[in-house]
C-alpha positions as a LaTeX table, in Angstrom:
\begin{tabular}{lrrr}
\hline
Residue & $x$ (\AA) & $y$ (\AA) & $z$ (\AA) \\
\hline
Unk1 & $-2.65$ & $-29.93$ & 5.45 \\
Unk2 & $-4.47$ & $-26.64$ & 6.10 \\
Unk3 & $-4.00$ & $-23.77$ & 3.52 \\
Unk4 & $-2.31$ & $-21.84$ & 6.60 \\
Unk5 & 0.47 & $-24.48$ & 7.63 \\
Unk6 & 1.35 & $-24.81$ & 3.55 \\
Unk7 & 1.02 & $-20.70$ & 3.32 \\
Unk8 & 3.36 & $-20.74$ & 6.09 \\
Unk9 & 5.77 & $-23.79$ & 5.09 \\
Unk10 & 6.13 & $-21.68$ & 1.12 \\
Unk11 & 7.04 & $-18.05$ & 2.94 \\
Unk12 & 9.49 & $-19.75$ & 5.34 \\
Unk13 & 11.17 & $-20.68$ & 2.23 \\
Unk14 & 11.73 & $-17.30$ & 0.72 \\
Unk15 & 14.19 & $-16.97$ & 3.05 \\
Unk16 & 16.72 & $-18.68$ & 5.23 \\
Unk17 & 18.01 & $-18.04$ & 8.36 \\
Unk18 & 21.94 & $-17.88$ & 8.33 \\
Unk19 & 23.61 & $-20.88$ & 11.00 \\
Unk20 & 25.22 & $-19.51$ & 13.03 \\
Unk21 & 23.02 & $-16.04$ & 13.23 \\
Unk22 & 24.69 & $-12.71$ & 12.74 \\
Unk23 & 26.57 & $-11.86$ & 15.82 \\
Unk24 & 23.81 & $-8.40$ & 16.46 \\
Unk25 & 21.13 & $-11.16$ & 16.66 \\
Unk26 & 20.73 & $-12.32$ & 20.63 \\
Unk27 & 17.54 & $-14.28$ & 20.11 \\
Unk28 & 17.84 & $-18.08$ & 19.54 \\
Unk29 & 17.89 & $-19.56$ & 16.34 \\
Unk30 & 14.33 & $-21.65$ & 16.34 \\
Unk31 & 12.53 & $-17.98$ & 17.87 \\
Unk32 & 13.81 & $-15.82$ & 14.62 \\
Unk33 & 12.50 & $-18.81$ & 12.49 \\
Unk34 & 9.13 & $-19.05$ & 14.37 \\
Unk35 & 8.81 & $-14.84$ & 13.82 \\
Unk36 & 10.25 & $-14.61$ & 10.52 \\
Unk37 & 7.33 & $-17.05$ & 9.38 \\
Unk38 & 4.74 & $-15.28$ & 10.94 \\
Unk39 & 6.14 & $-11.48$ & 9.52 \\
Unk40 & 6.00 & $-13.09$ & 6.24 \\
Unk41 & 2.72 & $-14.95$ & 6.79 \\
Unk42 & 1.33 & $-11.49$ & 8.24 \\
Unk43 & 2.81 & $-9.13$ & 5.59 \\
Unk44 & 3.60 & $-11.16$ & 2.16 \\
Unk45 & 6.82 & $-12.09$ & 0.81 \\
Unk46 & 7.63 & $-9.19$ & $-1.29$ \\
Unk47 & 6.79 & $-6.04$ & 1.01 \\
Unk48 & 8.91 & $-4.06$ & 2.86 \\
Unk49 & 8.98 & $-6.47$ & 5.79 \\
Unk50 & 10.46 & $-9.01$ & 3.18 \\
Unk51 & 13.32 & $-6.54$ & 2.53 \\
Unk52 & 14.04 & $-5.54$ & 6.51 \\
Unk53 & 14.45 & $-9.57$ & 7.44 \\
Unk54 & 16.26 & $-10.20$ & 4.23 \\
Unk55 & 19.14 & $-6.95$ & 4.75 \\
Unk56 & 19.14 & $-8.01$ & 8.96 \\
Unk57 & 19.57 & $-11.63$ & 8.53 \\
Unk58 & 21.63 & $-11.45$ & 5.05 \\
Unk59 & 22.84 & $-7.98$ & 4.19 \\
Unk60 & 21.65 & $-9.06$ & 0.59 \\
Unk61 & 19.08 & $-6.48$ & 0.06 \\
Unk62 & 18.73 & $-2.70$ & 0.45 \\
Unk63 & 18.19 & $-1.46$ & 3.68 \\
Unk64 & 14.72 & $-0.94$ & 5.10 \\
Unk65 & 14.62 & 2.44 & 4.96 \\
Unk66 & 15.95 & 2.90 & 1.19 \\
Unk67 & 13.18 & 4.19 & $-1.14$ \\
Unk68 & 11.39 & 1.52 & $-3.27$ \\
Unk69 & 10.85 & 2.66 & $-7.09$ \\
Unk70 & 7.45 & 3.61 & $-7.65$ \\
Unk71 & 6.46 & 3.17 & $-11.48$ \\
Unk72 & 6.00 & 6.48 & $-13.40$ \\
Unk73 & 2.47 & 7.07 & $-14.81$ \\
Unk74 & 2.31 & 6.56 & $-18.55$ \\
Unk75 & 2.13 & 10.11 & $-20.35$ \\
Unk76 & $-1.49$ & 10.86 & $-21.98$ \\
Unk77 & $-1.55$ & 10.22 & $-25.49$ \\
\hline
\end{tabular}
């Protein structure tokens, strides 16, 4: 198997696509699967694109536009 198709097969993984689909989501079923992989192939699992498919398909993250927590630099010593 080619380090792209098992890339791909991990990041589909991360996470699943609710059956049935939320009622706001028209396209079929196989189609979000197919773009969700290639979002999270494109962009990495734990970006911001993560966090928009994960609070569209789920609701179980914050929202995409909801600030991400950027670590404080350490003070000088």
């Amino acid at each position: 198997m080619s380090r792209l198709a098992r890339a791909t097969v991990d990041v589909v993984a991360t996470i699943r696509v609710p059956d049935p689909l939320p009622a706001a989501i028209a396209r079929p079923h196989r189609q979000v699967q197919a773009v969700l992989a290639q979002s999270l192939a494109e962009t990495g699992r734990d970006g911001r694109a993560a966090l928009a498919w994960a609070w569209a398909l789920t609701g179980t993250r914050p929202s995409p536009g909801h600030p991400v927590p950027r670590p404080r630099p350490s003070a000088a010593s």
